[in-house]
C-alpha positions in Angstrom: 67.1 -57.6 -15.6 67.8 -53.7 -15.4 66.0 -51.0 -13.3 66.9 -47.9 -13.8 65.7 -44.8 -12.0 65.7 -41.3 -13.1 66.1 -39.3 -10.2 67.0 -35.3 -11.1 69.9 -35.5 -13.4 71.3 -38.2 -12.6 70.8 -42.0 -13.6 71.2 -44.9 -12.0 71.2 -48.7 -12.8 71.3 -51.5 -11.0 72.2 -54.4 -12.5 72.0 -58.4 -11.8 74.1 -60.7 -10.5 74.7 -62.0 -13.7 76.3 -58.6 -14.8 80.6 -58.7 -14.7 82.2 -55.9 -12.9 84.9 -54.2 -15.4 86.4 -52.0 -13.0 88.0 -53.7 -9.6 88.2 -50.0 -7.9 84.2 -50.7 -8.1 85.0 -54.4 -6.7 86.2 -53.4 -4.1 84.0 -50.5 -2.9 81.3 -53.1 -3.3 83.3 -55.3 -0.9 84.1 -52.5 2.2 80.1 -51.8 1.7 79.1 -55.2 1.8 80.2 -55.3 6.0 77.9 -52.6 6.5 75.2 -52.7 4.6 72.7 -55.6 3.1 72.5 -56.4 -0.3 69.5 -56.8 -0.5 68.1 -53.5 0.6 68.2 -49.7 -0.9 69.1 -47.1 2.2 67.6 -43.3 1.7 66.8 -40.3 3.7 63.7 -39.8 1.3 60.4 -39.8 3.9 57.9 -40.6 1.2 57.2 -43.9 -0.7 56.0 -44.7 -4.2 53.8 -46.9 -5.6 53.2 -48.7 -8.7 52.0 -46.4 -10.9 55.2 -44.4 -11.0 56.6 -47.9 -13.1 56.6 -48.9 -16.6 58.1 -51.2 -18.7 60.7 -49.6 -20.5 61.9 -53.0 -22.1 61.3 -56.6 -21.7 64.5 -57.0 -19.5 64.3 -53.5 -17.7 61.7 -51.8 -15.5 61.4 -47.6 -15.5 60.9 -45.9 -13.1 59.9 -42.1 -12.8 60.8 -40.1 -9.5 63.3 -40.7 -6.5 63.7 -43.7 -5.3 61.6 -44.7 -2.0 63.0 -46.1 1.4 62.7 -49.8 2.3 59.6 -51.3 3.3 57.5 -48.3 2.3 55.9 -50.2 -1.3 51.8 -49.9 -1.2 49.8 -52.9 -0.8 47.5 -53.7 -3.6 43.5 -53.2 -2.4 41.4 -55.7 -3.8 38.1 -54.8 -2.1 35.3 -54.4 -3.1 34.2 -51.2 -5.4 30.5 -50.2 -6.0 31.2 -47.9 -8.5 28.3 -45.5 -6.8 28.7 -41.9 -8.0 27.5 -40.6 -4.1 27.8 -36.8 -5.9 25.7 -37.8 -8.6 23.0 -39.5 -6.7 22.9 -36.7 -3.9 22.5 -34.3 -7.2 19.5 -36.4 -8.8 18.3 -36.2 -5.1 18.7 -32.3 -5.0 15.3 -30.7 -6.3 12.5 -29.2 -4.7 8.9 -28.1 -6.6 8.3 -24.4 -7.2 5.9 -23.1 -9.5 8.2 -22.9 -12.7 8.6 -26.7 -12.5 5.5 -27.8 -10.7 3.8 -29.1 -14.3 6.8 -31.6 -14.5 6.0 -33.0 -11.4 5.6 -36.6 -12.5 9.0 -36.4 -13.8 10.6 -34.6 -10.6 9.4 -37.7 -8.8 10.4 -40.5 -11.6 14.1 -39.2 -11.1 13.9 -39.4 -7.5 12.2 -42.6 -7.7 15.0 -44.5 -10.2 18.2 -43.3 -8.4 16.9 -44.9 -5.8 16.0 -47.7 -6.9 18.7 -48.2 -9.3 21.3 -48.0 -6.6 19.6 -50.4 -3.8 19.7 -52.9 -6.6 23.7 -52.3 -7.5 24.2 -52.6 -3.9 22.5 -55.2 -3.1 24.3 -57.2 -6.0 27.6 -55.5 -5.3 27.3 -56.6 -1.9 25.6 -59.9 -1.8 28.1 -61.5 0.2 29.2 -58.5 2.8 26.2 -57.6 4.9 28.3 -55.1 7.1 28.6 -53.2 4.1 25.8 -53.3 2.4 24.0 -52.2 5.6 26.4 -49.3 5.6 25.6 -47.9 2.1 22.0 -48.3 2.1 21.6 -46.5 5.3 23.2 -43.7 3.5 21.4 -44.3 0.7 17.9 -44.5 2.5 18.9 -41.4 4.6 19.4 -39.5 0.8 15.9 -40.8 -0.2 14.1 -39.7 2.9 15.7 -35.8 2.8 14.8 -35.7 -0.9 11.4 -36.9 -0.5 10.6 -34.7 2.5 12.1 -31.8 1.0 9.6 -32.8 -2.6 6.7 -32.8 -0.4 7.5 -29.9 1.7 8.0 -27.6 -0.9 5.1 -28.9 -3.2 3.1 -27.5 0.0 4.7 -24.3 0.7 4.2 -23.3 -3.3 1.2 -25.4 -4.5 -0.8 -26.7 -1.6 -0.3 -22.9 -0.1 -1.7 -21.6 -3.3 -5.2 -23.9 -3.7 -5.4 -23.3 0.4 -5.5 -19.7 -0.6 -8.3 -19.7 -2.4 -10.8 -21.3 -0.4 -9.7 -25.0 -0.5 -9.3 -25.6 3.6 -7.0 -28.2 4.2 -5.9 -28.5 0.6 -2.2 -28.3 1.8 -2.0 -30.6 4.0 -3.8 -33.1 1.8 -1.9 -32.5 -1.3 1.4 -33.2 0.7 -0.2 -36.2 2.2 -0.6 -37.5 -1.4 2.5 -36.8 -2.6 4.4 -38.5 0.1 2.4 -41.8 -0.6 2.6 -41.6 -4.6 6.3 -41.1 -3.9 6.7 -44.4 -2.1 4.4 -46.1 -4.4 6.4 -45.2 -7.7 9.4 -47.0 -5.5 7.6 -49.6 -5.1 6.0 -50.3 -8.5 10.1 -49.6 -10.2 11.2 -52.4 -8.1 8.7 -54.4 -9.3 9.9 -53.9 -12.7 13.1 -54.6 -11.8 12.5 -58.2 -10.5 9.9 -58.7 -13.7 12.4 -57.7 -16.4 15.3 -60.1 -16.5 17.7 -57.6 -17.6 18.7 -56.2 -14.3 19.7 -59.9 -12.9 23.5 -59.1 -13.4 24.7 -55.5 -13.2 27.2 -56.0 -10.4 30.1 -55.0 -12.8 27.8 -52.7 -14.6 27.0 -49.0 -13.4 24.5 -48.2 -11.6 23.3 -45.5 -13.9 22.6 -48.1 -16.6 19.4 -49.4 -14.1 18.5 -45.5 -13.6 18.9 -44.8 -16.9 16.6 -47.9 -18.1 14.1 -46.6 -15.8 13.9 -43.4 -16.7 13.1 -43.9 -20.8 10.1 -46.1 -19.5 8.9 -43.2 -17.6 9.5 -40.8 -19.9 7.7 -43.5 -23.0 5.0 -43.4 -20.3 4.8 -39.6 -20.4 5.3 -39.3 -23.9 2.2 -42.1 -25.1 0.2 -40.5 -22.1 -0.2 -44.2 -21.0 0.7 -43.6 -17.3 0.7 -46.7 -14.9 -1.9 -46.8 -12.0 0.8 -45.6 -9.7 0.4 -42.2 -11.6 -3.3 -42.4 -11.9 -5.4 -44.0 -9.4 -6.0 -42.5 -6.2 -6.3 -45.1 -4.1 -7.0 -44.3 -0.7 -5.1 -41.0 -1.4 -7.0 -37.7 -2.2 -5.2 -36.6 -4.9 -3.7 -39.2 -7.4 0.1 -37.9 -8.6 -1.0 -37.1 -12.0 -3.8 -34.6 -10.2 -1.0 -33.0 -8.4 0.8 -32.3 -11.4 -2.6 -31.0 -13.4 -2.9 -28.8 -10.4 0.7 -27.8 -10.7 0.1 -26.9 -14.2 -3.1 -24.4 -13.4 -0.9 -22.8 -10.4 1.8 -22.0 -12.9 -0.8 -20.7 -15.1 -2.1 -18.2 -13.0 1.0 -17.2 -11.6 2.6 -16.4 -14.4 -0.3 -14.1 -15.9 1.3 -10.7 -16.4 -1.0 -7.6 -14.5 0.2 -5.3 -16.8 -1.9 -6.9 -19.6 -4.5 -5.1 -17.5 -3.9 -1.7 -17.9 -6.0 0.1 -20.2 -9.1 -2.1 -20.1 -12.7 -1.6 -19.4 -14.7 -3.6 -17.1 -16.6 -5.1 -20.4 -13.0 -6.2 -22.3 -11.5 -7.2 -18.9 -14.7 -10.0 -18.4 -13.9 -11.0 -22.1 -10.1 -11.2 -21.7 -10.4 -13.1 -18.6 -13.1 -15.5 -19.4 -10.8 -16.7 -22.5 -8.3 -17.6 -19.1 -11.0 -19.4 -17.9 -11.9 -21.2 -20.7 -8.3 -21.7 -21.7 -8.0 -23.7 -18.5 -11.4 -25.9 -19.0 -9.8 -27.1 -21.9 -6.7 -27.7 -20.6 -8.3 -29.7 -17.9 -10.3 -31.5 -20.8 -6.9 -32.6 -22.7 -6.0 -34.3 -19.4 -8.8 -36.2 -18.8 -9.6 -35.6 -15.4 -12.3 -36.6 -13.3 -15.3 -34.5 -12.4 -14.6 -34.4 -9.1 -10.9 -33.0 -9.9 -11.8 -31.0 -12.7 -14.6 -29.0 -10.5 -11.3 -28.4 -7.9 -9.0 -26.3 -10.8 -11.7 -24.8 -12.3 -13.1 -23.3 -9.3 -9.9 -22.6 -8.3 -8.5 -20.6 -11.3 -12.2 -19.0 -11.8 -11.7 -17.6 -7.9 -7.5 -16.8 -8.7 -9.1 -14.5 -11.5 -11.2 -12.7 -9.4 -8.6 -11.9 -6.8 -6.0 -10.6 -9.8 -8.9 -8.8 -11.0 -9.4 -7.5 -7.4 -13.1 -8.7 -7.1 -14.3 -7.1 -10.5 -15.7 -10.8 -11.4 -18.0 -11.0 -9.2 -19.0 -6.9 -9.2 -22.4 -7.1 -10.8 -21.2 -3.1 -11.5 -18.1 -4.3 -13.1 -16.8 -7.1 -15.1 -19.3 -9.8 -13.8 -22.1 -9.4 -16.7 -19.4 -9.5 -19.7 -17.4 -12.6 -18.2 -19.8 -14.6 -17.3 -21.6 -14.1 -20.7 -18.9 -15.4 -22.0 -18.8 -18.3 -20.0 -22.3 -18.9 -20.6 -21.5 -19.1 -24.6 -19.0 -21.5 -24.0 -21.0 -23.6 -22.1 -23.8 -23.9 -25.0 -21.4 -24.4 -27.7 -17.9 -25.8 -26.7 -15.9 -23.2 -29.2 -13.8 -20.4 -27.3 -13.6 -18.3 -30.4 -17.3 -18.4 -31.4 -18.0 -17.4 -27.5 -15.4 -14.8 -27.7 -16.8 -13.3 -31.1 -20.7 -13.6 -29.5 -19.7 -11.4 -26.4 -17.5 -9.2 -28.4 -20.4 -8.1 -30.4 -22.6 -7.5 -27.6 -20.2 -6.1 -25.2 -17.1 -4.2 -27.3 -19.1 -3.7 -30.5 -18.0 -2.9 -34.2 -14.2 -1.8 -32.6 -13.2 -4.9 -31.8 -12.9 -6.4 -35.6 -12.5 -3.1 -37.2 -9.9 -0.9 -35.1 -6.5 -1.9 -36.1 -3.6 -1.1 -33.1 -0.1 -0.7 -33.9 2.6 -2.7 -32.3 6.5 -1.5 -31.7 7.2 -2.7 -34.6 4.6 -1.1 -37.2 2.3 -3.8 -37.5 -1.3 -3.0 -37.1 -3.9 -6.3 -36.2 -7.5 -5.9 -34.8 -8.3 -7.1 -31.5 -9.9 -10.1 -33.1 -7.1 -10.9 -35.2 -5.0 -11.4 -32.3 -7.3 -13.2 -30.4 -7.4 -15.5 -33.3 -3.6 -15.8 -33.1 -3.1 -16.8 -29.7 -6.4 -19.1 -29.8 -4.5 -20.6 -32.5 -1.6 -21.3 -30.9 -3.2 -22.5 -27.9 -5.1 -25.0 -29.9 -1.9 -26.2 -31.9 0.4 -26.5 -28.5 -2.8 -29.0 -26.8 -2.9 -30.5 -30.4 0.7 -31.9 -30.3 1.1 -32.2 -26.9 3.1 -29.3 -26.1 1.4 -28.5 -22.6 4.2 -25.8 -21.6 3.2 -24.0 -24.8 -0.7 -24.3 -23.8 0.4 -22.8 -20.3 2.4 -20.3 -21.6 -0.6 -19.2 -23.6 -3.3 -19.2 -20.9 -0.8 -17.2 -18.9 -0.8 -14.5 -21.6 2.6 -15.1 -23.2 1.9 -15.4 -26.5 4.0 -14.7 -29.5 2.2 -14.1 -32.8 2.6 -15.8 -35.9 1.2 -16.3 -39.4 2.4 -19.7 -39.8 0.1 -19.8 -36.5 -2.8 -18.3 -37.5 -3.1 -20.3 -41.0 
């Protein structure tokens, strides 16, 4: 059997004992080398070692090698322990986020992802390392230290943004309460995944499989779940919380809402068209809170909640008898008798704005002149459509005032 090294320029081979000298000047320089150095070893200056990977086969009878050759003794040992195959960067990442109010109405999901890469990895681990206890207490105290700084950094920030907000607006204690909750529907979604785990008989062996493949499992239940709107309780029921998880996300939904209204649509308007344009907010909102199915009690909480978030962007001219109060809550008394935003819209309109409102025509940037009416038609429209299909972010989007017209929409 050959190996042969490439080494620079030069090549060398070293050939078995069953290979017959040709030349006897080699003979006998093997011979005066033999008294001072073994045969069996390889003597070089070189500091660094190589290792397995540097070696193919170049034929069956040889061996390649690619690099200079290594000193005696200094061949890598082989390490056959144990790998978990855990992506630590990947599950830090899934661990990364914190709720603000762009994201807040994907709150369920926030938590899901949390929830799964969690619970996906204790399992692998706990497979992985069955038989070593040292080291599965090793990884899962990393792991459990991961889950706690994501969770407290979810709950803290759902506070400081969405607790803060509701607390704002007359809702004393609503902070603390609303973190509270999230804390406990956090630990509760844990809970209820591992359950699934242990029910569904796919997760028995994953020890050679990825972790990801459990998370990933996981996840296209929860996202089924969000899709069907068939939530499990764990999303819900309150329990002995005060807000259930799915409330936490409605109310993250209504302080996105109202965040991202625009104050510039203000400019311009009298205290009669500002009552009207804001009660359609309002109303927006109660039906909003109506697609989602809430109960009274938590319905009552947005509502009130917006209604008072209005009157502070309107700077108090809701409740200004001298104001905007008589025209918006005209409006709201429309909707209350007959359900239908537009037909309360078109009632107050009359009474309040007059003949203008379906008759002027105003001219956009680009040329294209629509009534008032007409483009409250439009955005109604759209608004109706998004709830319709169950395109909330489009429904929010609307309520917040950032609507784009459309004919396809309006027919």
């Amino acid at each position: 059997m050959d190996i042969k090294s490439i080494s620079g320029n030069k090549t060398r081979e070293i050939r078995s004992q069953t290979t017959k000298a040709t030349k006897k000047g080699a003979q006998a320089k093997a011979s005066s080398a033999s008294s001072t150095r073994r045969q069996d070893s390889y003597e070089s200056t070189l500091s660094t070692g190589f290792t397995t990977k540097q070696m193919q086969t170049a034929s069956k009878d040889s061996l390649l090698f690619q690099g200079e050759l290594p000193s005696a003794n200094t061949l890598e040992i082989a390490d056959f322990k144990v790998k978990d195959q855990v992506d630590w960067s990947w599950v830090e990442t899934r661990m990364s986020g914190s709720v603000t109010f762009d994201n807040a109405d994907s709150l369920i999901r926030h938590v899901d992802t949390i929830a799964s890469t969690y619970v996906a990895t204790k399992s692998h681990l706990e497979q992985v390392y069955a038989e070593d206890e040292e080291k599965l207490s090793e990884n899962m105290s990393r792991l459990d230290t991961l889950f706690t700084q994501a969770k407290q950094r979810m709950v803290s920030s759902y506070e400081s943004n969405i607790g803060s907000f509701y607390e704002g607006l007359g809702n004393q204690g609503a902070r603390s309460e609303m973190g509270k909750s999230l804390s406990t529907a956090i630990e509760q979604r844990v809970q209820e995944m591992e359950q699934m785990i242990k029910e569904d008989g796919r997760y028995e062996k994953t020890a050679e499989d990825s972790f990801r493949l459990i998370e990933l499992s996981l996840n296209i239940q929860s996202l089924n779940a969000e899709e069907s709107g068939k939530f499990p309780a764990s999303i819900t029921e309150k329990g002995e919380k005060a807000y259930s998880l799915y409330d936490l996300q409605a109310a993250g939904m209504v302080a996105k809402a109202a965040t991202s209204i625009n104050p510039a649509e203000l400019k311009l308007m009298n205290d009669n068209e500002l009552g009207i344009h804001l009660a359609v907010r309002y109303m927006k909102v109660a039906e909003l809170i109506k697609h989602l199915e809430l109960d009274k009690e938590m319905s009552g909480f947005l509502q009130n909640s917006f209604g008072a978030y209005l009157d502070k962007y309107a700077s108090g001219a809701l409740s200004d008898k001298g104001r905007a109060s008589d025209s918006y809550h005209y409006v709201l008394k429309q909707y209350e008798a007959s359900g239908d935003i537009q037909k309360a819209l078109e009632q107050s309109a009359r009474k309040y704005i007059g003949d203008s409102f379906f008759n002027a025509f105003q001219t956009d940037k680009n040329g294209i002149g629509t009534t008032k009416a007409t483009r409250y038609r439009l955005e109604l429209s759209q608004f109706s459509a998004g709830l319709t299909r169950g395109d909330l972010a489009s429904a929010i989007s609307s309520i917040a005032g950032n609507r784009v017209y459309t004919i396809s929409a309006y027919a």
